[in-house]
N, C-alpha and C positions, 0 to 999 in steps of 0.2 A: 504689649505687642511682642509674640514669640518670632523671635527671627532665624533665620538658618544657620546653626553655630558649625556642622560638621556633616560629613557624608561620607558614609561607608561603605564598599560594593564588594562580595564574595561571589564565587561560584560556586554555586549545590548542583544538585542533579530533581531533574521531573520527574514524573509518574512512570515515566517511557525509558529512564536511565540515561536520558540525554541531557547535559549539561545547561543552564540557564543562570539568570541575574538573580541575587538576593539584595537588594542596596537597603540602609540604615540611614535616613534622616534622623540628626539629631538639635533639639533650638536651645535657644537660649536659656528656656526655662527648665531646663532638663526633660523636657518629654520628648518621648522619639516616637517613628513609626518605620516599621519595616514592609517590606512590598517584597513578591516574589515573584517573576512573569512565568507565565503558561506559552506554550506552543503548539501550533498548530500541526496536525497532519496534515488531511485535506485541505492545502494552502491555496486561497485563489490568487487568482495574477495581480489582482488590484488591491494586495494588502500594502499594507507598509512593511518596508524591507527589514528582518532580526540578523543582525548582523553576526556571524560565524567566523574563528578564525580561519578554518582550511588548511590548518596544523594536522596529516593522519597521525601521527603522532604523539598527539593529545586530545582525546576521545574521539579517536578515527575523523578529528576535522570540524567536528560539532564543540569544540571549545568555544567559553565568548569570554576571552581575558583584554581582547582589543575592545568589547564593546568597555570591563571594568574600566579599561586603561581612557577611555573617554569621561567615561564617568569624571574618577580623579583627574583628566589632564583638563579638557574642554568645558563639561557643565558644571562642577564642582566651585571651580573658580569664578566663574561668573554670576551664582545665585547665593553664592554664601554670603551673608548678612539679607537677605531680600525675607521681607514679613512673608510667612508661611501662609497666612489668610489670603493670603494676593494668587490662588491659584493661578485666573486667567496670565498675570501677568511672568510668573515661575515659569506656566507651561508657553507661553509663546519668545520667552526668552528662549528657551531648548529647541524649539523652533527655529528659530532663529538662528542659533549655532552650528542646526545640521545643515540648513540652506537650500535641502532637497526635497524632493513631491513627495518622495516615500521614505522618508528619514534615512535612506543609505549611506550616508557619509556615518552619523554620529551613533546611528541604529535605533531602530525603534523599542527594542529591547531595552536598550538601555536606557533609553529616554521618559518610558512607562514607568520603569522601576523607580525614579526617582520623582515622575508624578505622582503616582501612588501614596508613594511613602512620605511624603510631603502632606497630600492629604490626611492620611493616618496622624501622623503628627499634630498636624493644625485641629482635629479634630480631639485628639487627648489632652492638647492643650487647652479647647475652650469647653475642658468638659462636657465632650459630647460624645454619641455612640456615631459612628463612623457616619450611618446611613442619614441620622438626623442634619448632622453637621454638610454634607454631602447636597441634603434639599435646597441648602441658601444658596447655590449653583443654578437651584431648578425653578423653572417657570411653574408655581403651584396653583394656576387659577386651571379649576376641573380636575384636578389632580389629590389623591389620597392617600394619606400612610396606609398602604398595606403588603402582606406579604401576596407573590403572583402564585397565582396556579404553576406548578411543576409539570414541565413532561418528563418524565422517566424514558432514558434509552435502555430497555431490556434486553433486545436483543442487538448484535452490532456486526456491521457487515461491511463491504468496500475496502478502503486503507485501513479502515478500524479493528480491519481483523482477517489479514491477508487473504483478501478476496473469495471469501467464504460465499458471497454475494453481492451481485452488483450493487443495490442498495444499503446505502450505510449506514442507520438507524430505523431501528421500528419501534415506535414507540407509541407507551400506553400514556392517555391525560385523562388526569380526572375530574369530573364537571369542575365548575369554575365556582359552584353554590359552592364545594365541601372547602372545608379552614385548612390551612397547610398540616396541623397532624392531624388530622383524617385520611388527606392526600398521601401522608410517607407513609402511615401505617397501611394504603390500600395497596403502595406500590412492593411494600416488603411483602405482602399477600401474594400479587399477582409472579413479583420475582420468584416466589416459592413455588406456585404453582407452575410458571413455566418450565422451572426447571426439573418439576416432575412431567410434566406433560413430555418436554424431551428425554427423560429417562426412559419412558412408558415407547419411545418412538427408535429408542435408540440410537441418538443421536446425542453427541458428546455436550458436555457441559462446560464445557473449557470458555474463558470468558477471552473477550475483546479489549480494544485502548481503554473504553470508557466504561468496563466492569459489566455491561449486557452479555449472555450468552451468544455464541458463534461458533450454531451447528452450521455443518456444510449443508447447503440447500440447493436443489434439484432446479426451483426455481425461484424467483425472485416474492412473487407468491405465497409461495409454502409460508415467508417469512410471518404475513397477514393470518393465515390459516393458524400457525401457531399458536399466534399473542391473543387471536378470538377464541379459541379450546381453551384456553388456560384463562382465559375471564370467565369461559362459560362454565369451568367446573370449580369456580370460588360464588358467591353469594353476591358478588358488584355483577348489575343488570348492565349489558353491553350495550355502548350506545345512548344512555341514560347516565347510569353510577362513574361510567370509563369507556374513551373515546379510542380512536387509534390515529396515531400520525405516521410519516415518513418524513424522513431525512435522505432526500435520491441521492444528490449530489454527483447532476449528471451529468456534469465537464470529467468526472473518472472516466464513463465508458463512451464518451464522444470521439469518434473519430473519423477521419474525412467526412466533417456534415452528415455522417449518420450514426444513430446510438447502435450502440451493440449492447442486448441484455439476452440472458439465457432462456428465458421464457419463450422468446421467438427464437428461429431459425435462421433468419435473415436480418440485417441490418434493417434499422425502422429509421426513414423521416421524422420530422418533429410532429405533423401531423399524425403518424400512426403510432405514435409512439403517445401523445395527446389522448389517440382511441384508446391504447389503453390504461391509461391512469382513468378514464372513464368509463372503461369496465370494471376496475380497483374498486371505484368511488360506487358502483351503484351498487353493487357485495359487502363493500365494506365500513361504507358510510366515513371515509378519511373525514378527519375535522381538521388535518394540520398535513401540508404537503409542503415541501421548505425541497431547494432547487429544483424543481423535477425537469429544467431545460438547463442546456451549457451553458456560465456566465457569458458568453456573446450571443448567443442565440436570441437575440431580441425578438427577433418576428414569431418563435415557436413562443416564447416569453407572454406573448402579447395575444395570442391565442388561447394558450389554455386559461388567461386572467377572463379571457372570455366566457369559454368553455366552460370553469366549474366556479369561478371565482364567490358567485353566488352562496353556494354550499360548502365551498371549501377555503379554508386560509392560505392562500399561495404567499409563500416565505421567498425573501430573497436571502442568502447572504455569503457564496459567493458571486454572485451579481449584482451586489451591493458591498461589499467589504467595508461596513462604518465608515463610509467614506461618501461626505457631502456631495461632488461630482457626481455617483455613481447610482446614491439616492436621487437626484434630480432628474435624468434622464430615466431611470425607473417609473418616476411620477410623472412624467411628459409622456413617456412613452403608453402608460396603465401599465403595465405587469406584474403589481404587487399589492398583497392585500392586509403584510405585513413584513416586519426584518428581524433582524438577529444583527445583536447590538454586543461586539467584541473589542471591548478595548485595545487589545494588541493588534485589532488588524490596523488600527490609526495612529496610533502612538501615545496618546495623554489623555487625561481625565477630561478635560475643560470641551476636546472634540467630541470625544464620542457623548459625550453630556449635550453638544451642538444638536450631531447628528440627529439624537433621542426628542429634541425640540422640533426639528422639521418633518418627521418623522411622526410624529406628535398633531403637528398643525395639520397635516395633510390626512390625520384621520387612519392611519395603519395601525394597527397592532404593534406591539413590542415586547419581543425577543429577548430577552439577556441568557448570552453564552458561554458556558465554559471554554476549551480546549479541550483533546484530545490529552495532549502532554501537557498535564495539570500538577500545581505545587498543592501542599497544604493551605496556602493563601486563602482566607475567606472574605476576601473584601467585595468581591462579584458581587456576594449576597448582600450585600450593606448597599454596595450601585445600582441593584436591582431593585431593594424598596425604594432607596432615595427616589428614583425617577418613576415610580410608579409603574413598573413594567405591568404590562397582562399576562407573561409565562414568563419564567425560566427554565432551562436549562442544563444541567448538570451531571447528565450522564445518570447510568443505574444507583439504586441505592444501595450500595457497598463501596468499598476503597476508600482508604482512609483521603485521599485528595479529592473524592466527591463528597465522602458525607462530610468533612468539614465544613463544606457550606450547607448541604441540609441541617446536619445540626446547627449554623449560626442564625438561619433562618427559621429555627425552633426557638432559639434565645431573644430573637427579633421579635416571632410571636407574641411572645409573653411581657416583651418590653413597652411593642403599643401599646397593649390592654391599660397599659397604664399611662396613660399618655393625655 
């Protein structure tokens, strides 16, 4: 029995230059595991709170030396000697210590990092690869080791890329038949291609948060127009070989109860705004539409599940933030036909591994999410086979803090085979 001999918390910086937690579990038996957390941009309201010092002083405010100083003062002291195999009971000790809905007092930030890294740990110690070790957490009856189909964010838009375009991800997926290196070699294809097709249009190449391209677009449209030219002038059959989704995430352009997008002249109700993601859908054949209503907007929520839900996979997840509550009233209400499973919007391993079970039972689809402001960390990828997702997510295939998990999901590949 490896037990928790030491814990060790630094400050690095993200993909974004903004400051985050590194922590170092270390056990008894000399194995350790290190964890890095990711951040959000597009943060919805019902995440769990990352606690920030608010120092301008040290990194304009975005330092987290109070969340380290919790680390070492509050949870350090309380888990040290506790067996590292005892996730649930590690993570609901830390629980425990913040006291609060949305981890604000101790930070959620800080509270992942040293889930994580306890997992990594417990997992080098019983000789296992992270995601194996990860399943004995999971409910395996109907469930299979495998890697998930990838959506690729090519192009990026919204926060992701100073509002170049209302909507913040357009993205290509590839059927769900092809093996994950099929999938990365079709998305390096299609990223090459689009980014000739925008040379050819004149429109800049300059990339966004999560490494997709963020030309300026006239409309919101144009975005769709693009990523189907640059599938049609590669050898992947549109619709067939490679799908298109969206990422609206359309609590950005909500305001007073009506969206504002460029494409229209006037603000739209959730119904006209409904019409047209269902103009979108009958042009473009969307397979993956993820917020396309405000996280409160229930009643527009619960229409379009109506509306396309048939044909199309309506994603929650800011209307769901990993967060049991927000799943339920979700699934009471109908508005989802799947989610987007991020560990930092909940705080620890053992929840969002919950959420992925009820989530699971109810028959949705499943999501796993990067961040925006993303470390080299590649454990997503090991959390994503563990629970058997149906996609992931990861942003475009470039930057070394995206393809660190494409590549560990290469490694993962070739690990089943053997299995």
């Amino acid at each position: 029995m490896a037990k928790i001999k030491q814990i060790v918390a630094r400050e690095i910086l993200n993909s974004k230059g903004v400051p985050t937690i590194e922590t170092t579990v270390i056990l008894s038996d000399g194995k350790a595991g290190t964890a890095s957390i990711p951040s959000g941009t597009s943060v919805g309201n019902y995440e769990a709170s990352e606690l920030r010092d608010g120092d301008d002083k040290h990194f304009l405010g975005n330092g987290v030396l109070k969340a380290i100083s919790n680390i070492e003062t509050i949870i350090s002291p309380s888990i040290l000697g506790m067996d590292a195999t005892k996730q649930h009971e590690i993570d609901k000790k830390m629980i425990e210590l913040d006291g609060t809905l949305n981890k604000g007092r101790v930070g959620a930030n800080a509270i992942l990092s040293v889930s994580v890294a306890v997992a990594k740990a417990a997992a080098k110690s019983a000789l296992l690869p992270t995601f194996l070790y990860l399943r004995e957490f999971v409910n395996k009856e109907n469930t299979t080791v495998k890697v998930p189909t990838p959506i690729f964010n090519i192009l990026n838009g919204g926060k992701h890329a100073d509002d170049n375009a209302d909507f913040q991800e357009y993205m290509v997926i590839p059927a769900s038949s092809k093996t994950f290196s099929e999938s990365l070699n079709m998305s390096v294809v299609l990223y090459d291609s689009l980014r000739k097709v925008l040379a050819e249009n004149n429109l800049t190449t300059l990339v966004g948060d999560e490494g997709g391209f963020a030309p300026k677009l006239q409309t919101n449209k144009d975005g769709l127009d693009l990523l189907k030219r640059s599938i049609e002038t590669t050898s992947f059959r549109y619709a067939f070989d490679v799908f298109l989704g969206l990422d609206v995430s359309a609590t950005g352009f909500f305001q007073e109860g009506k969206y504002h997008i460029r494409d229209k002249a006037m603000p739209l109700s959730s119904e006209a705004l409904i019409e047209f993601y269902e103009e979108l859908n009958k042009e473009f054949h969307l397979l993956y539409l993820e917020d396309p209503l405000a996280e409160d907007d229930w009643n527009g929520w619960a229409k379009i599940y109506t509306a396309i839900s048939q044909q199309t996979l309506i994603v929650g997840d800011d209307l769901t933030a990993t967060n049991p509550y927000r799943l339920q009233m979700a699934l009471d209400k109908k508005t989802i036909t799947g989610i987007i499973i991020k560990p930092n919007q909940i705080g620890t391993v053992i929840e969002a591994l919950a959420v992925v079970e009820v989530a699971r039972q109810a028959g949705l689809k499943i999501v796993v999410s990067h961040r925006s402001g993303e470390t080299n960390d590649d454990f997503i990828a090991d959390f994503a086979v563990a629970v058997s997702a149906d996609y992931v997510k990861f942003g475009a295939p470039v930057r070394g803090e995206r393809v660190a998990k494409y590549n560990r999901l290469l490694e993962i590949e070739i690990d089943i085979k053997s299995l």
